[in-house]
C-alpha positions in Angstrom: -6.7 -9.6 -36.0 -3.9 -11.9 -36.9 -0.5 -11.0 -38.2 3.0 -12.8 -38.9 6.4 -10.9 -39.4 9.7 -12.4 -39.9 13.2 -10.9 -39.7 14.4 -11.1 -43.4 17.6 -9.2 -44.4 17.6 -7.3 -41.4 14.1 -5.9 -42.1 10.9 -6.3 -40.5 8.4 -7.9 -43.4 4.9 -9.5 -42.7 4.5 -12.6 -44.0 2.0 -14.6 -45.6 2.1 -17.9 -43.5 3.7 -18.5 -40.5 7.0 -20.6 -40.2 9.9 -21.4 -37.6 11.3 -18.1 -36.2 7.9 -16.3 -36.9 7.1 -13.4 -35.0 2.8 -13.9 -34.6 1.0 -10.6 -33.6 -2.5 -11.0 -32.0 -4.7 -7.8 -31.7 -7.9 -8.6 -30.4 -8.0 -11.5 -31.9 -11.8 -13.2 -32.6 -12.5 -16.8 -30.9 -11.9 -18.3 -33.8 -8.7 -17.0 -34.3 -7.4 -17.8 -30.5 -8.8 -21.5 -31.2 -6.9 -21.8 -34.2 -3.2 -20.8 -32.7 -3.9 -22.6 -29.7 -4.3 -26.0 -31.7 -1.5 -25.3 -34.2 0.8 -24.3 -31.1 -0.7 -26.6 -28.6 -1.7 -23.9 -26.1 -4.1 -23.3 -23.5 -6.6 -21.2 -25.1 -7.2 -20.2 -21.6 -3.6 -18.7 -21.8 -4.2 -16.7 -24.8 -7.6 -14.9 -23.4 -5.7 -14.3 -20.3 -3.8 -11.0 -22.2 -7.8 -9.9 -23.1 -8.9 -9.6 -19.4 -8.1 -5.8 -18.9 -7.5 -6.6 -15.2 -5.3 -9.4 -15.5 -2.0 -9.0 -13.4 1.9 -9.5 -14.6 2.7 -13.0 -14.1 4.8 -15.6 -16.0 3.5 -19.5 -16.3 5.9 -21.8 -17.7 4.0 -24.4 -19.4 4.8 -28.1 -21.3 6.2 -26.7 -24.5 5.6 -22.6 -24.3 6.6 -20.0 -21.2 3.6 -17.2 -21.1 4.6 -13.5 -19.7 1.7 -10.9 -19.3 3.2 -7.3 -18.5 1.5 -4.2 -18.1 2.5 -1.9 -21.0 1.5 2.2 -21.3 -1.4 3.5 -23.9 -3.7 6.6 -24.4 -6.7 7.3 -24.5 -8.9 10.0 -25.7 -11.5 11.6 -24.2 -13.2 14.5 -24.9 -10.0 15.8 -27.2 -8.2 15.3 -24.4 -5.3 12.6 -24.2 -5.5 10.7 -20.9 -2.2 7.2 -20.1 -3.4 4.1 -19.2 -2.1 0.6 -19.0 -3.3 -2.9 -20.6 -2.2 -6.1 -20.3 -0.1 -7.7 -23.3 0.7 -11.1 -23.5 3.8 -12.6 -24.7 4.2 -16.6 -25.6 7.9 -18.2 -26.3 7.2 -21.3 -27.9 9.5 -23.5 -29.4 9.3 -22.1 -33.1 7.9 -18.8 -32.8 6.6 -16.1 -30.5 3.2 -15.1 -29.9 1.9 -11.5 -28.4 -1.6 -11.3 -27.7 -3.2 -7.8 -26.9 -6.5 -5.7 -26.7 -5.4 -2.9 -29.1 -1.7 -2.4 -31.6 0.1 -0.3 -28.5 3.4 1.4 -29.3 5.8 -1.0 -27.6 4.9 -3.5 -30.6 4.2 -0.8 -32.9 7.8 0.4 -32.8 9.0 -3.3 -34.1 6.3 -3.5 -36.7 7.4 -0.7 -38.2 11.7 -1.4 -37.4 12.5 1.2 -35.8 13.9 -1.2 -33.6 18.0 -1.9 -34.4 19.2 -5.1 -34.3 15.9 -7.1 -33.9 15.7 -10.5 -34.8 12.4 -12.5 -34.9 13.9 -15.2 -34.8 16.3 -14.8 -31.7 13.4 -15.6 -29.5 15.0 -14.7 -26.3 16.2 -11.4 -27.4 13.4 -10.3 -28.6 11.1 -11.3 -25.7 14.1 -8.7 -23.9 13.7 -5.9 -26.4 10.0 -5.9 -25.6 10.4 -5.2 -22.2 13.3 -3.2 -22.5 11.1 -1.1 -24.8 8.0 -1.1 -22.7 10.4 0.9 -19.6 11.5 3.2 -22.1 8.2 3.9 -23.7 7.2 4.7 -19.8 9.6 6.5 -19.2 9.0 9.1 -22.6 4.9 9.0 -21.1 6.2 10.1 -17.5 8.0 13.2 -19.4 5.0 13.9 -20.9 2.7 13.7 -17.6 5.4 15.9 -16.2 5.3 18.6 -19.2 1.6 18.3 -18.7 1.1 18.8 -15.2 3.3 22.2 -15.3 1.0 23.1 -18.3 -2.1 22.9 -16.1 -0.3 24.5 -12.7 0.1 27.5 -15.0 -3.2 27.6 -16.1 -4.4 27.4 -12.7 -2.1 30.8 -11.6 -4.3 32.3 -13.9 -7.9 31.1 -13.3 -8.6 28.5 -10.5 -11.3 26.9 -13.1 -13.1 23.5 -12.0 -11.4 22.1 -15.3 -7.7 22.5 -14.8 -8.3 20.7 -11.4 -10.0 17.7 -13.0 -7.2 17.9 -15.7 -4.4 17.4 -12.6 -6.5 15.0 -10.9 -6.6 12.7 -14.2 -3.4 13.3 -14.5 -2.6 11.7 -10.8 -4.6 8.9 -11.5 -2.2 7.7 -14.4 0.6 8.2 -12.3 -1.2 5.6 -10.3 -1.8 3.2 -12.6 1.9 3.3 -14.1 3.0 2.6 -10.5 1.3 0.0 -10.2 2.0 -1.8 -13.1 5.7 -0.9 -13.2 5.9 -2.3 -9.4 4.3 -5.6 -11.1 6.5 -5.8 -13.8 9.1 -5.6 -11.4 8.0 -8.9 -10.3 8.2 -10.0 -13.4 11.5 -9.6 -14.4 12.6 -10.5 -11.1 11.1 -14.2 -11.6 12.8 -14.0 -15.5 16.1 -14.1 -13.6 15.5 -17.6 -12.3 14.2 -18.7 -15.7 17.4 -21.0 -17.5 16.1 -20.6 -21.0 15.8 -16.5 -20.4 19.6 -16.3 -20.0 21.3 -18.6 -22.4 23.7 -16.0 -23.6 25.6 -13.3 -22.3 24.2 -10.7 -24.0 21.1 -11.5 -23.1 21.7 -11.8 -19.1 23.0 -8.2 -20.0 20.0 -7.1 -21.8 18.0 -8.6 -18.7 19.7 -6.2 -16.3 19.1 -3.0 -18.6 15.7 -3.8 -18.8 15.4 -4.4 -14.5 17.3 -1.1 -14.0 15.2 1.2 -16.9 11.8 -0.5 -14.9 13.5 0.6 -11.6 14.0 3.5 -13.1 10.5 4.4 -14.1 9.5 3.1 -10.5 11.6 5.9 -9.4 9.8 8.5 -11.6 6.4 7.6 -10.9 6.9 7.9 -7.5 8.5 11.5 -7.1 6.1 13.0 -10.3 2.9 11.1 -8.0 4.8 12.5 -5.0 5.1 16.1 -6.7 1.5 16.2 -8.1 0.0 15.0 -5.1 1.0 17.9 -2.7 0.2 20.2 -5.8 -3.4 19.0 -5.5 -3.3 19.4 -1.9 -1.5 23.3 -2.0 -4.0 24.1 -4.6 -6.7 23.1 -2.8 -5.2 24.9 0.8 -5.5 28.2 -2.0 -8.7 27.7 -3.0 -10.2 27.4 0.5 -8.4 30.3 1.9 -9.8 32.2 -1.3 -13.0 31.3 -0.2 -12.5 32.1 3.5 -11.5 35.8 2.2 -14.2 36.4 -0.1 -17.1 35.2 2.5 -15.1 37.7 5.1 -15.4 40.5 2.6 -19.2 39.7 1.8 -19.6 39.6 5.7 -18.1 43.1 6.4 -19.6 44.6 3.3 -23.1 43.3 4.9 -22.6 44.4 8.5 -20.9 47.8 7.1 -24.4 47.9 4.8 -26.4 47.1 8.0 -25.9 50.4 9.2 -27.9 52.9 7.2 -30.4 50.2 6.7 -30.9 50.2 10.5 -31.5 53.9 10.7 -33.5 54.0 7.6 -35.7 51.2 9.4 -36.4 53.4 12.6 -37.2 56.7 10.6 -39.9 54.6 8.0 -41.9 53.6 11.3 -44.8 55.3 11.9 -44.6 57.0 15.2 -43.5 60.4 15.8 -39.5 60.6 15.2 -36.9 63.3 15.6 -36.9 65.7 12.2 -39.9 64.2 10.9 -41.0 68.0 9.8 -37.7 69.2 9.3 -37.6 70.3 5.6 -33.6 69.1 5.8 -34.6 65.9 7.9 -34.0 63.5 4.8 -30.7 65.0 3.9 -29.8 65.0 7.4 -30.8 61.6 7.7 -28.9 60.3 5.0 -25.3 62.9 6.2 -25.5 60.7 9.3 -25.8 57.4 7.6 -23.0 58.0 5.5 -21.0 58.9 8.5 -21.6 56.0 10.4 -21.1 53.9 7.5 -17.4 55.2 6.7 -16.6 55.2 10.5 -17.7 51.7 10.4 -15.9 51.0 7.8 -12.8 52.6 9.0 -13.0 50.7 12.6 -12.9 47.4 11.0 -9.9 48.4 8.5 -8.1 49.4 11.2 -8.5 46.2 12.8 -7.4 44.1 9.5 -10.8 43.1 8.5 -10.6 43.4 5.5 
């Protein structure tokens, strides 16, 4: 799908056709559709698929006419009613006359200008807005680490209750997006770090300033990721120390109750043989028989208490 949007009047409006200072949205775009930008712009058509590869890394190419950035920006995804964070690749193209973004699906870093609830966006003020992107995509990571966060204390509580199969899964998920935003924040990082050696990038003032917000926002993130990855990692680990020891006690109970059991069973086993026994014609023998057992049972019983069996 192909888009155009244009600053006019301080608004956001799609457009019609595209023209200088065009803002041109790819979202999953066909073949036909990458063909037909990358003869009207004169670009790779190799560069625009690159965005569509789910595994392609951050990177900036500067090209003969256009400057390609492909950073990692946050998404969700849901699986069975449950919302789960990944990250995609999205493409961003400064050309001489517009800007292009190419991406697998309409995420909510370029969702947020589509619908202006960005201030003081310009299409047109190329630069800036290639900044505001990123400056956008570290705060939209940031609001999906609180979220992780919220969610992870969610599922510990849930798991004080009832140490269910599910709620470790749910954790486990939830460290593996940690993982992934790592990742792509520490790539990103690279990123940016390159965009400070690009001329073009930092033509005005405001713009080397927007620059730094944007490195120290993504170092930021880094930050979070770690210590919430950090955090949920050794609440796997603690959880899974409980649920062992859990079973350790519960196997030691079973084992007492069955040596404790073992008991009466013993002496039932001698007096069913058949050979002559003590009280076999003792009209009280059975109740006799069963006095003793008991007995023996709760002395058992009471030895291994005493020595913190149980």
């Amino acid at each position: 799908m192909i888009k155009y949007y244009r600053t006019m009047d301080h608004q956001i409006h799609e457009i019609s056709e595209p023209m200088e200072g065009t803002w041109i949205s790819l979202i999953h775009p066909t073949a036909a559709e990458l063909a037909k930008i990358a003869t009207d712009y004169k670009i790779d058509i190799d560069d625009l698929r690159a965005p569509l590869d789910e595994e392609e890394r951050s990177h900036i190419e500067v090209e003969e006419g256009y400057t390609l950035f492909i950073v990692d920006v946050p998404t969700t995804e849901e699986r069975k009613e449950k919302e789960y964070f990944l990250t995609i690749p999205c493409g961003i193209i400064l050309t001489e006359k517009v800007i292009i973004t190419v991406c697998l699906e309409d995420t909510a870093v370029l969702a947020d200008f589509k619908n202006g609830r960005v201030r003081n966006f310009w299409t047109f003020k190329r630069t800036r807005f290639i900044l505001q992107i990123l400056y956008r995509n570290a705060s939209l990571y940031l609001q999906y680490l609180r979220i992780i966060d919220k969610k992870s204390d969610s599922v510990e509580k849930q798991l004080h209750i009832s140490t269910k199969n599910q709620e470790l899964i749910e954790l486990l998920e939830l460290e593996k997006s940690l993982v992934y935003f790592s990742t792509s924040l520490r790539s990103n990082e690279l990123v940016l770090e390159k965009m400070l050696k690009i001329d073009k990038i930092k033509q005005y003032p405001e713009d080397e300033e927007l620059l730094d917000d944007v490195i120290i926002e993504n170092k930021q993130a880094i930050e979070m990721a770690d210590i919430y990855s950090n955090i949920l990692s050794g609440t796997m680990d603690a959880y899974a120390s409980v649920i062992s020891n859990n079973l350790n006690i519960v196997m030691k109970v079973l084992a007492i109750i069955t040596i404790v059991m073992s008991i009466p069973t013993m002496i039932a086993s001698f007096w069913g043989m058949n050979v002559p026994v003590p009280l076999a014609h003792s009209a009280h023998g059975f109740l006799i028989l069963v006095i003793v057992s008991l007995i023996l049972t709760i002395f058992g019983g009471y030895i291994l208490g005493k020595k913190n069996m149980f």
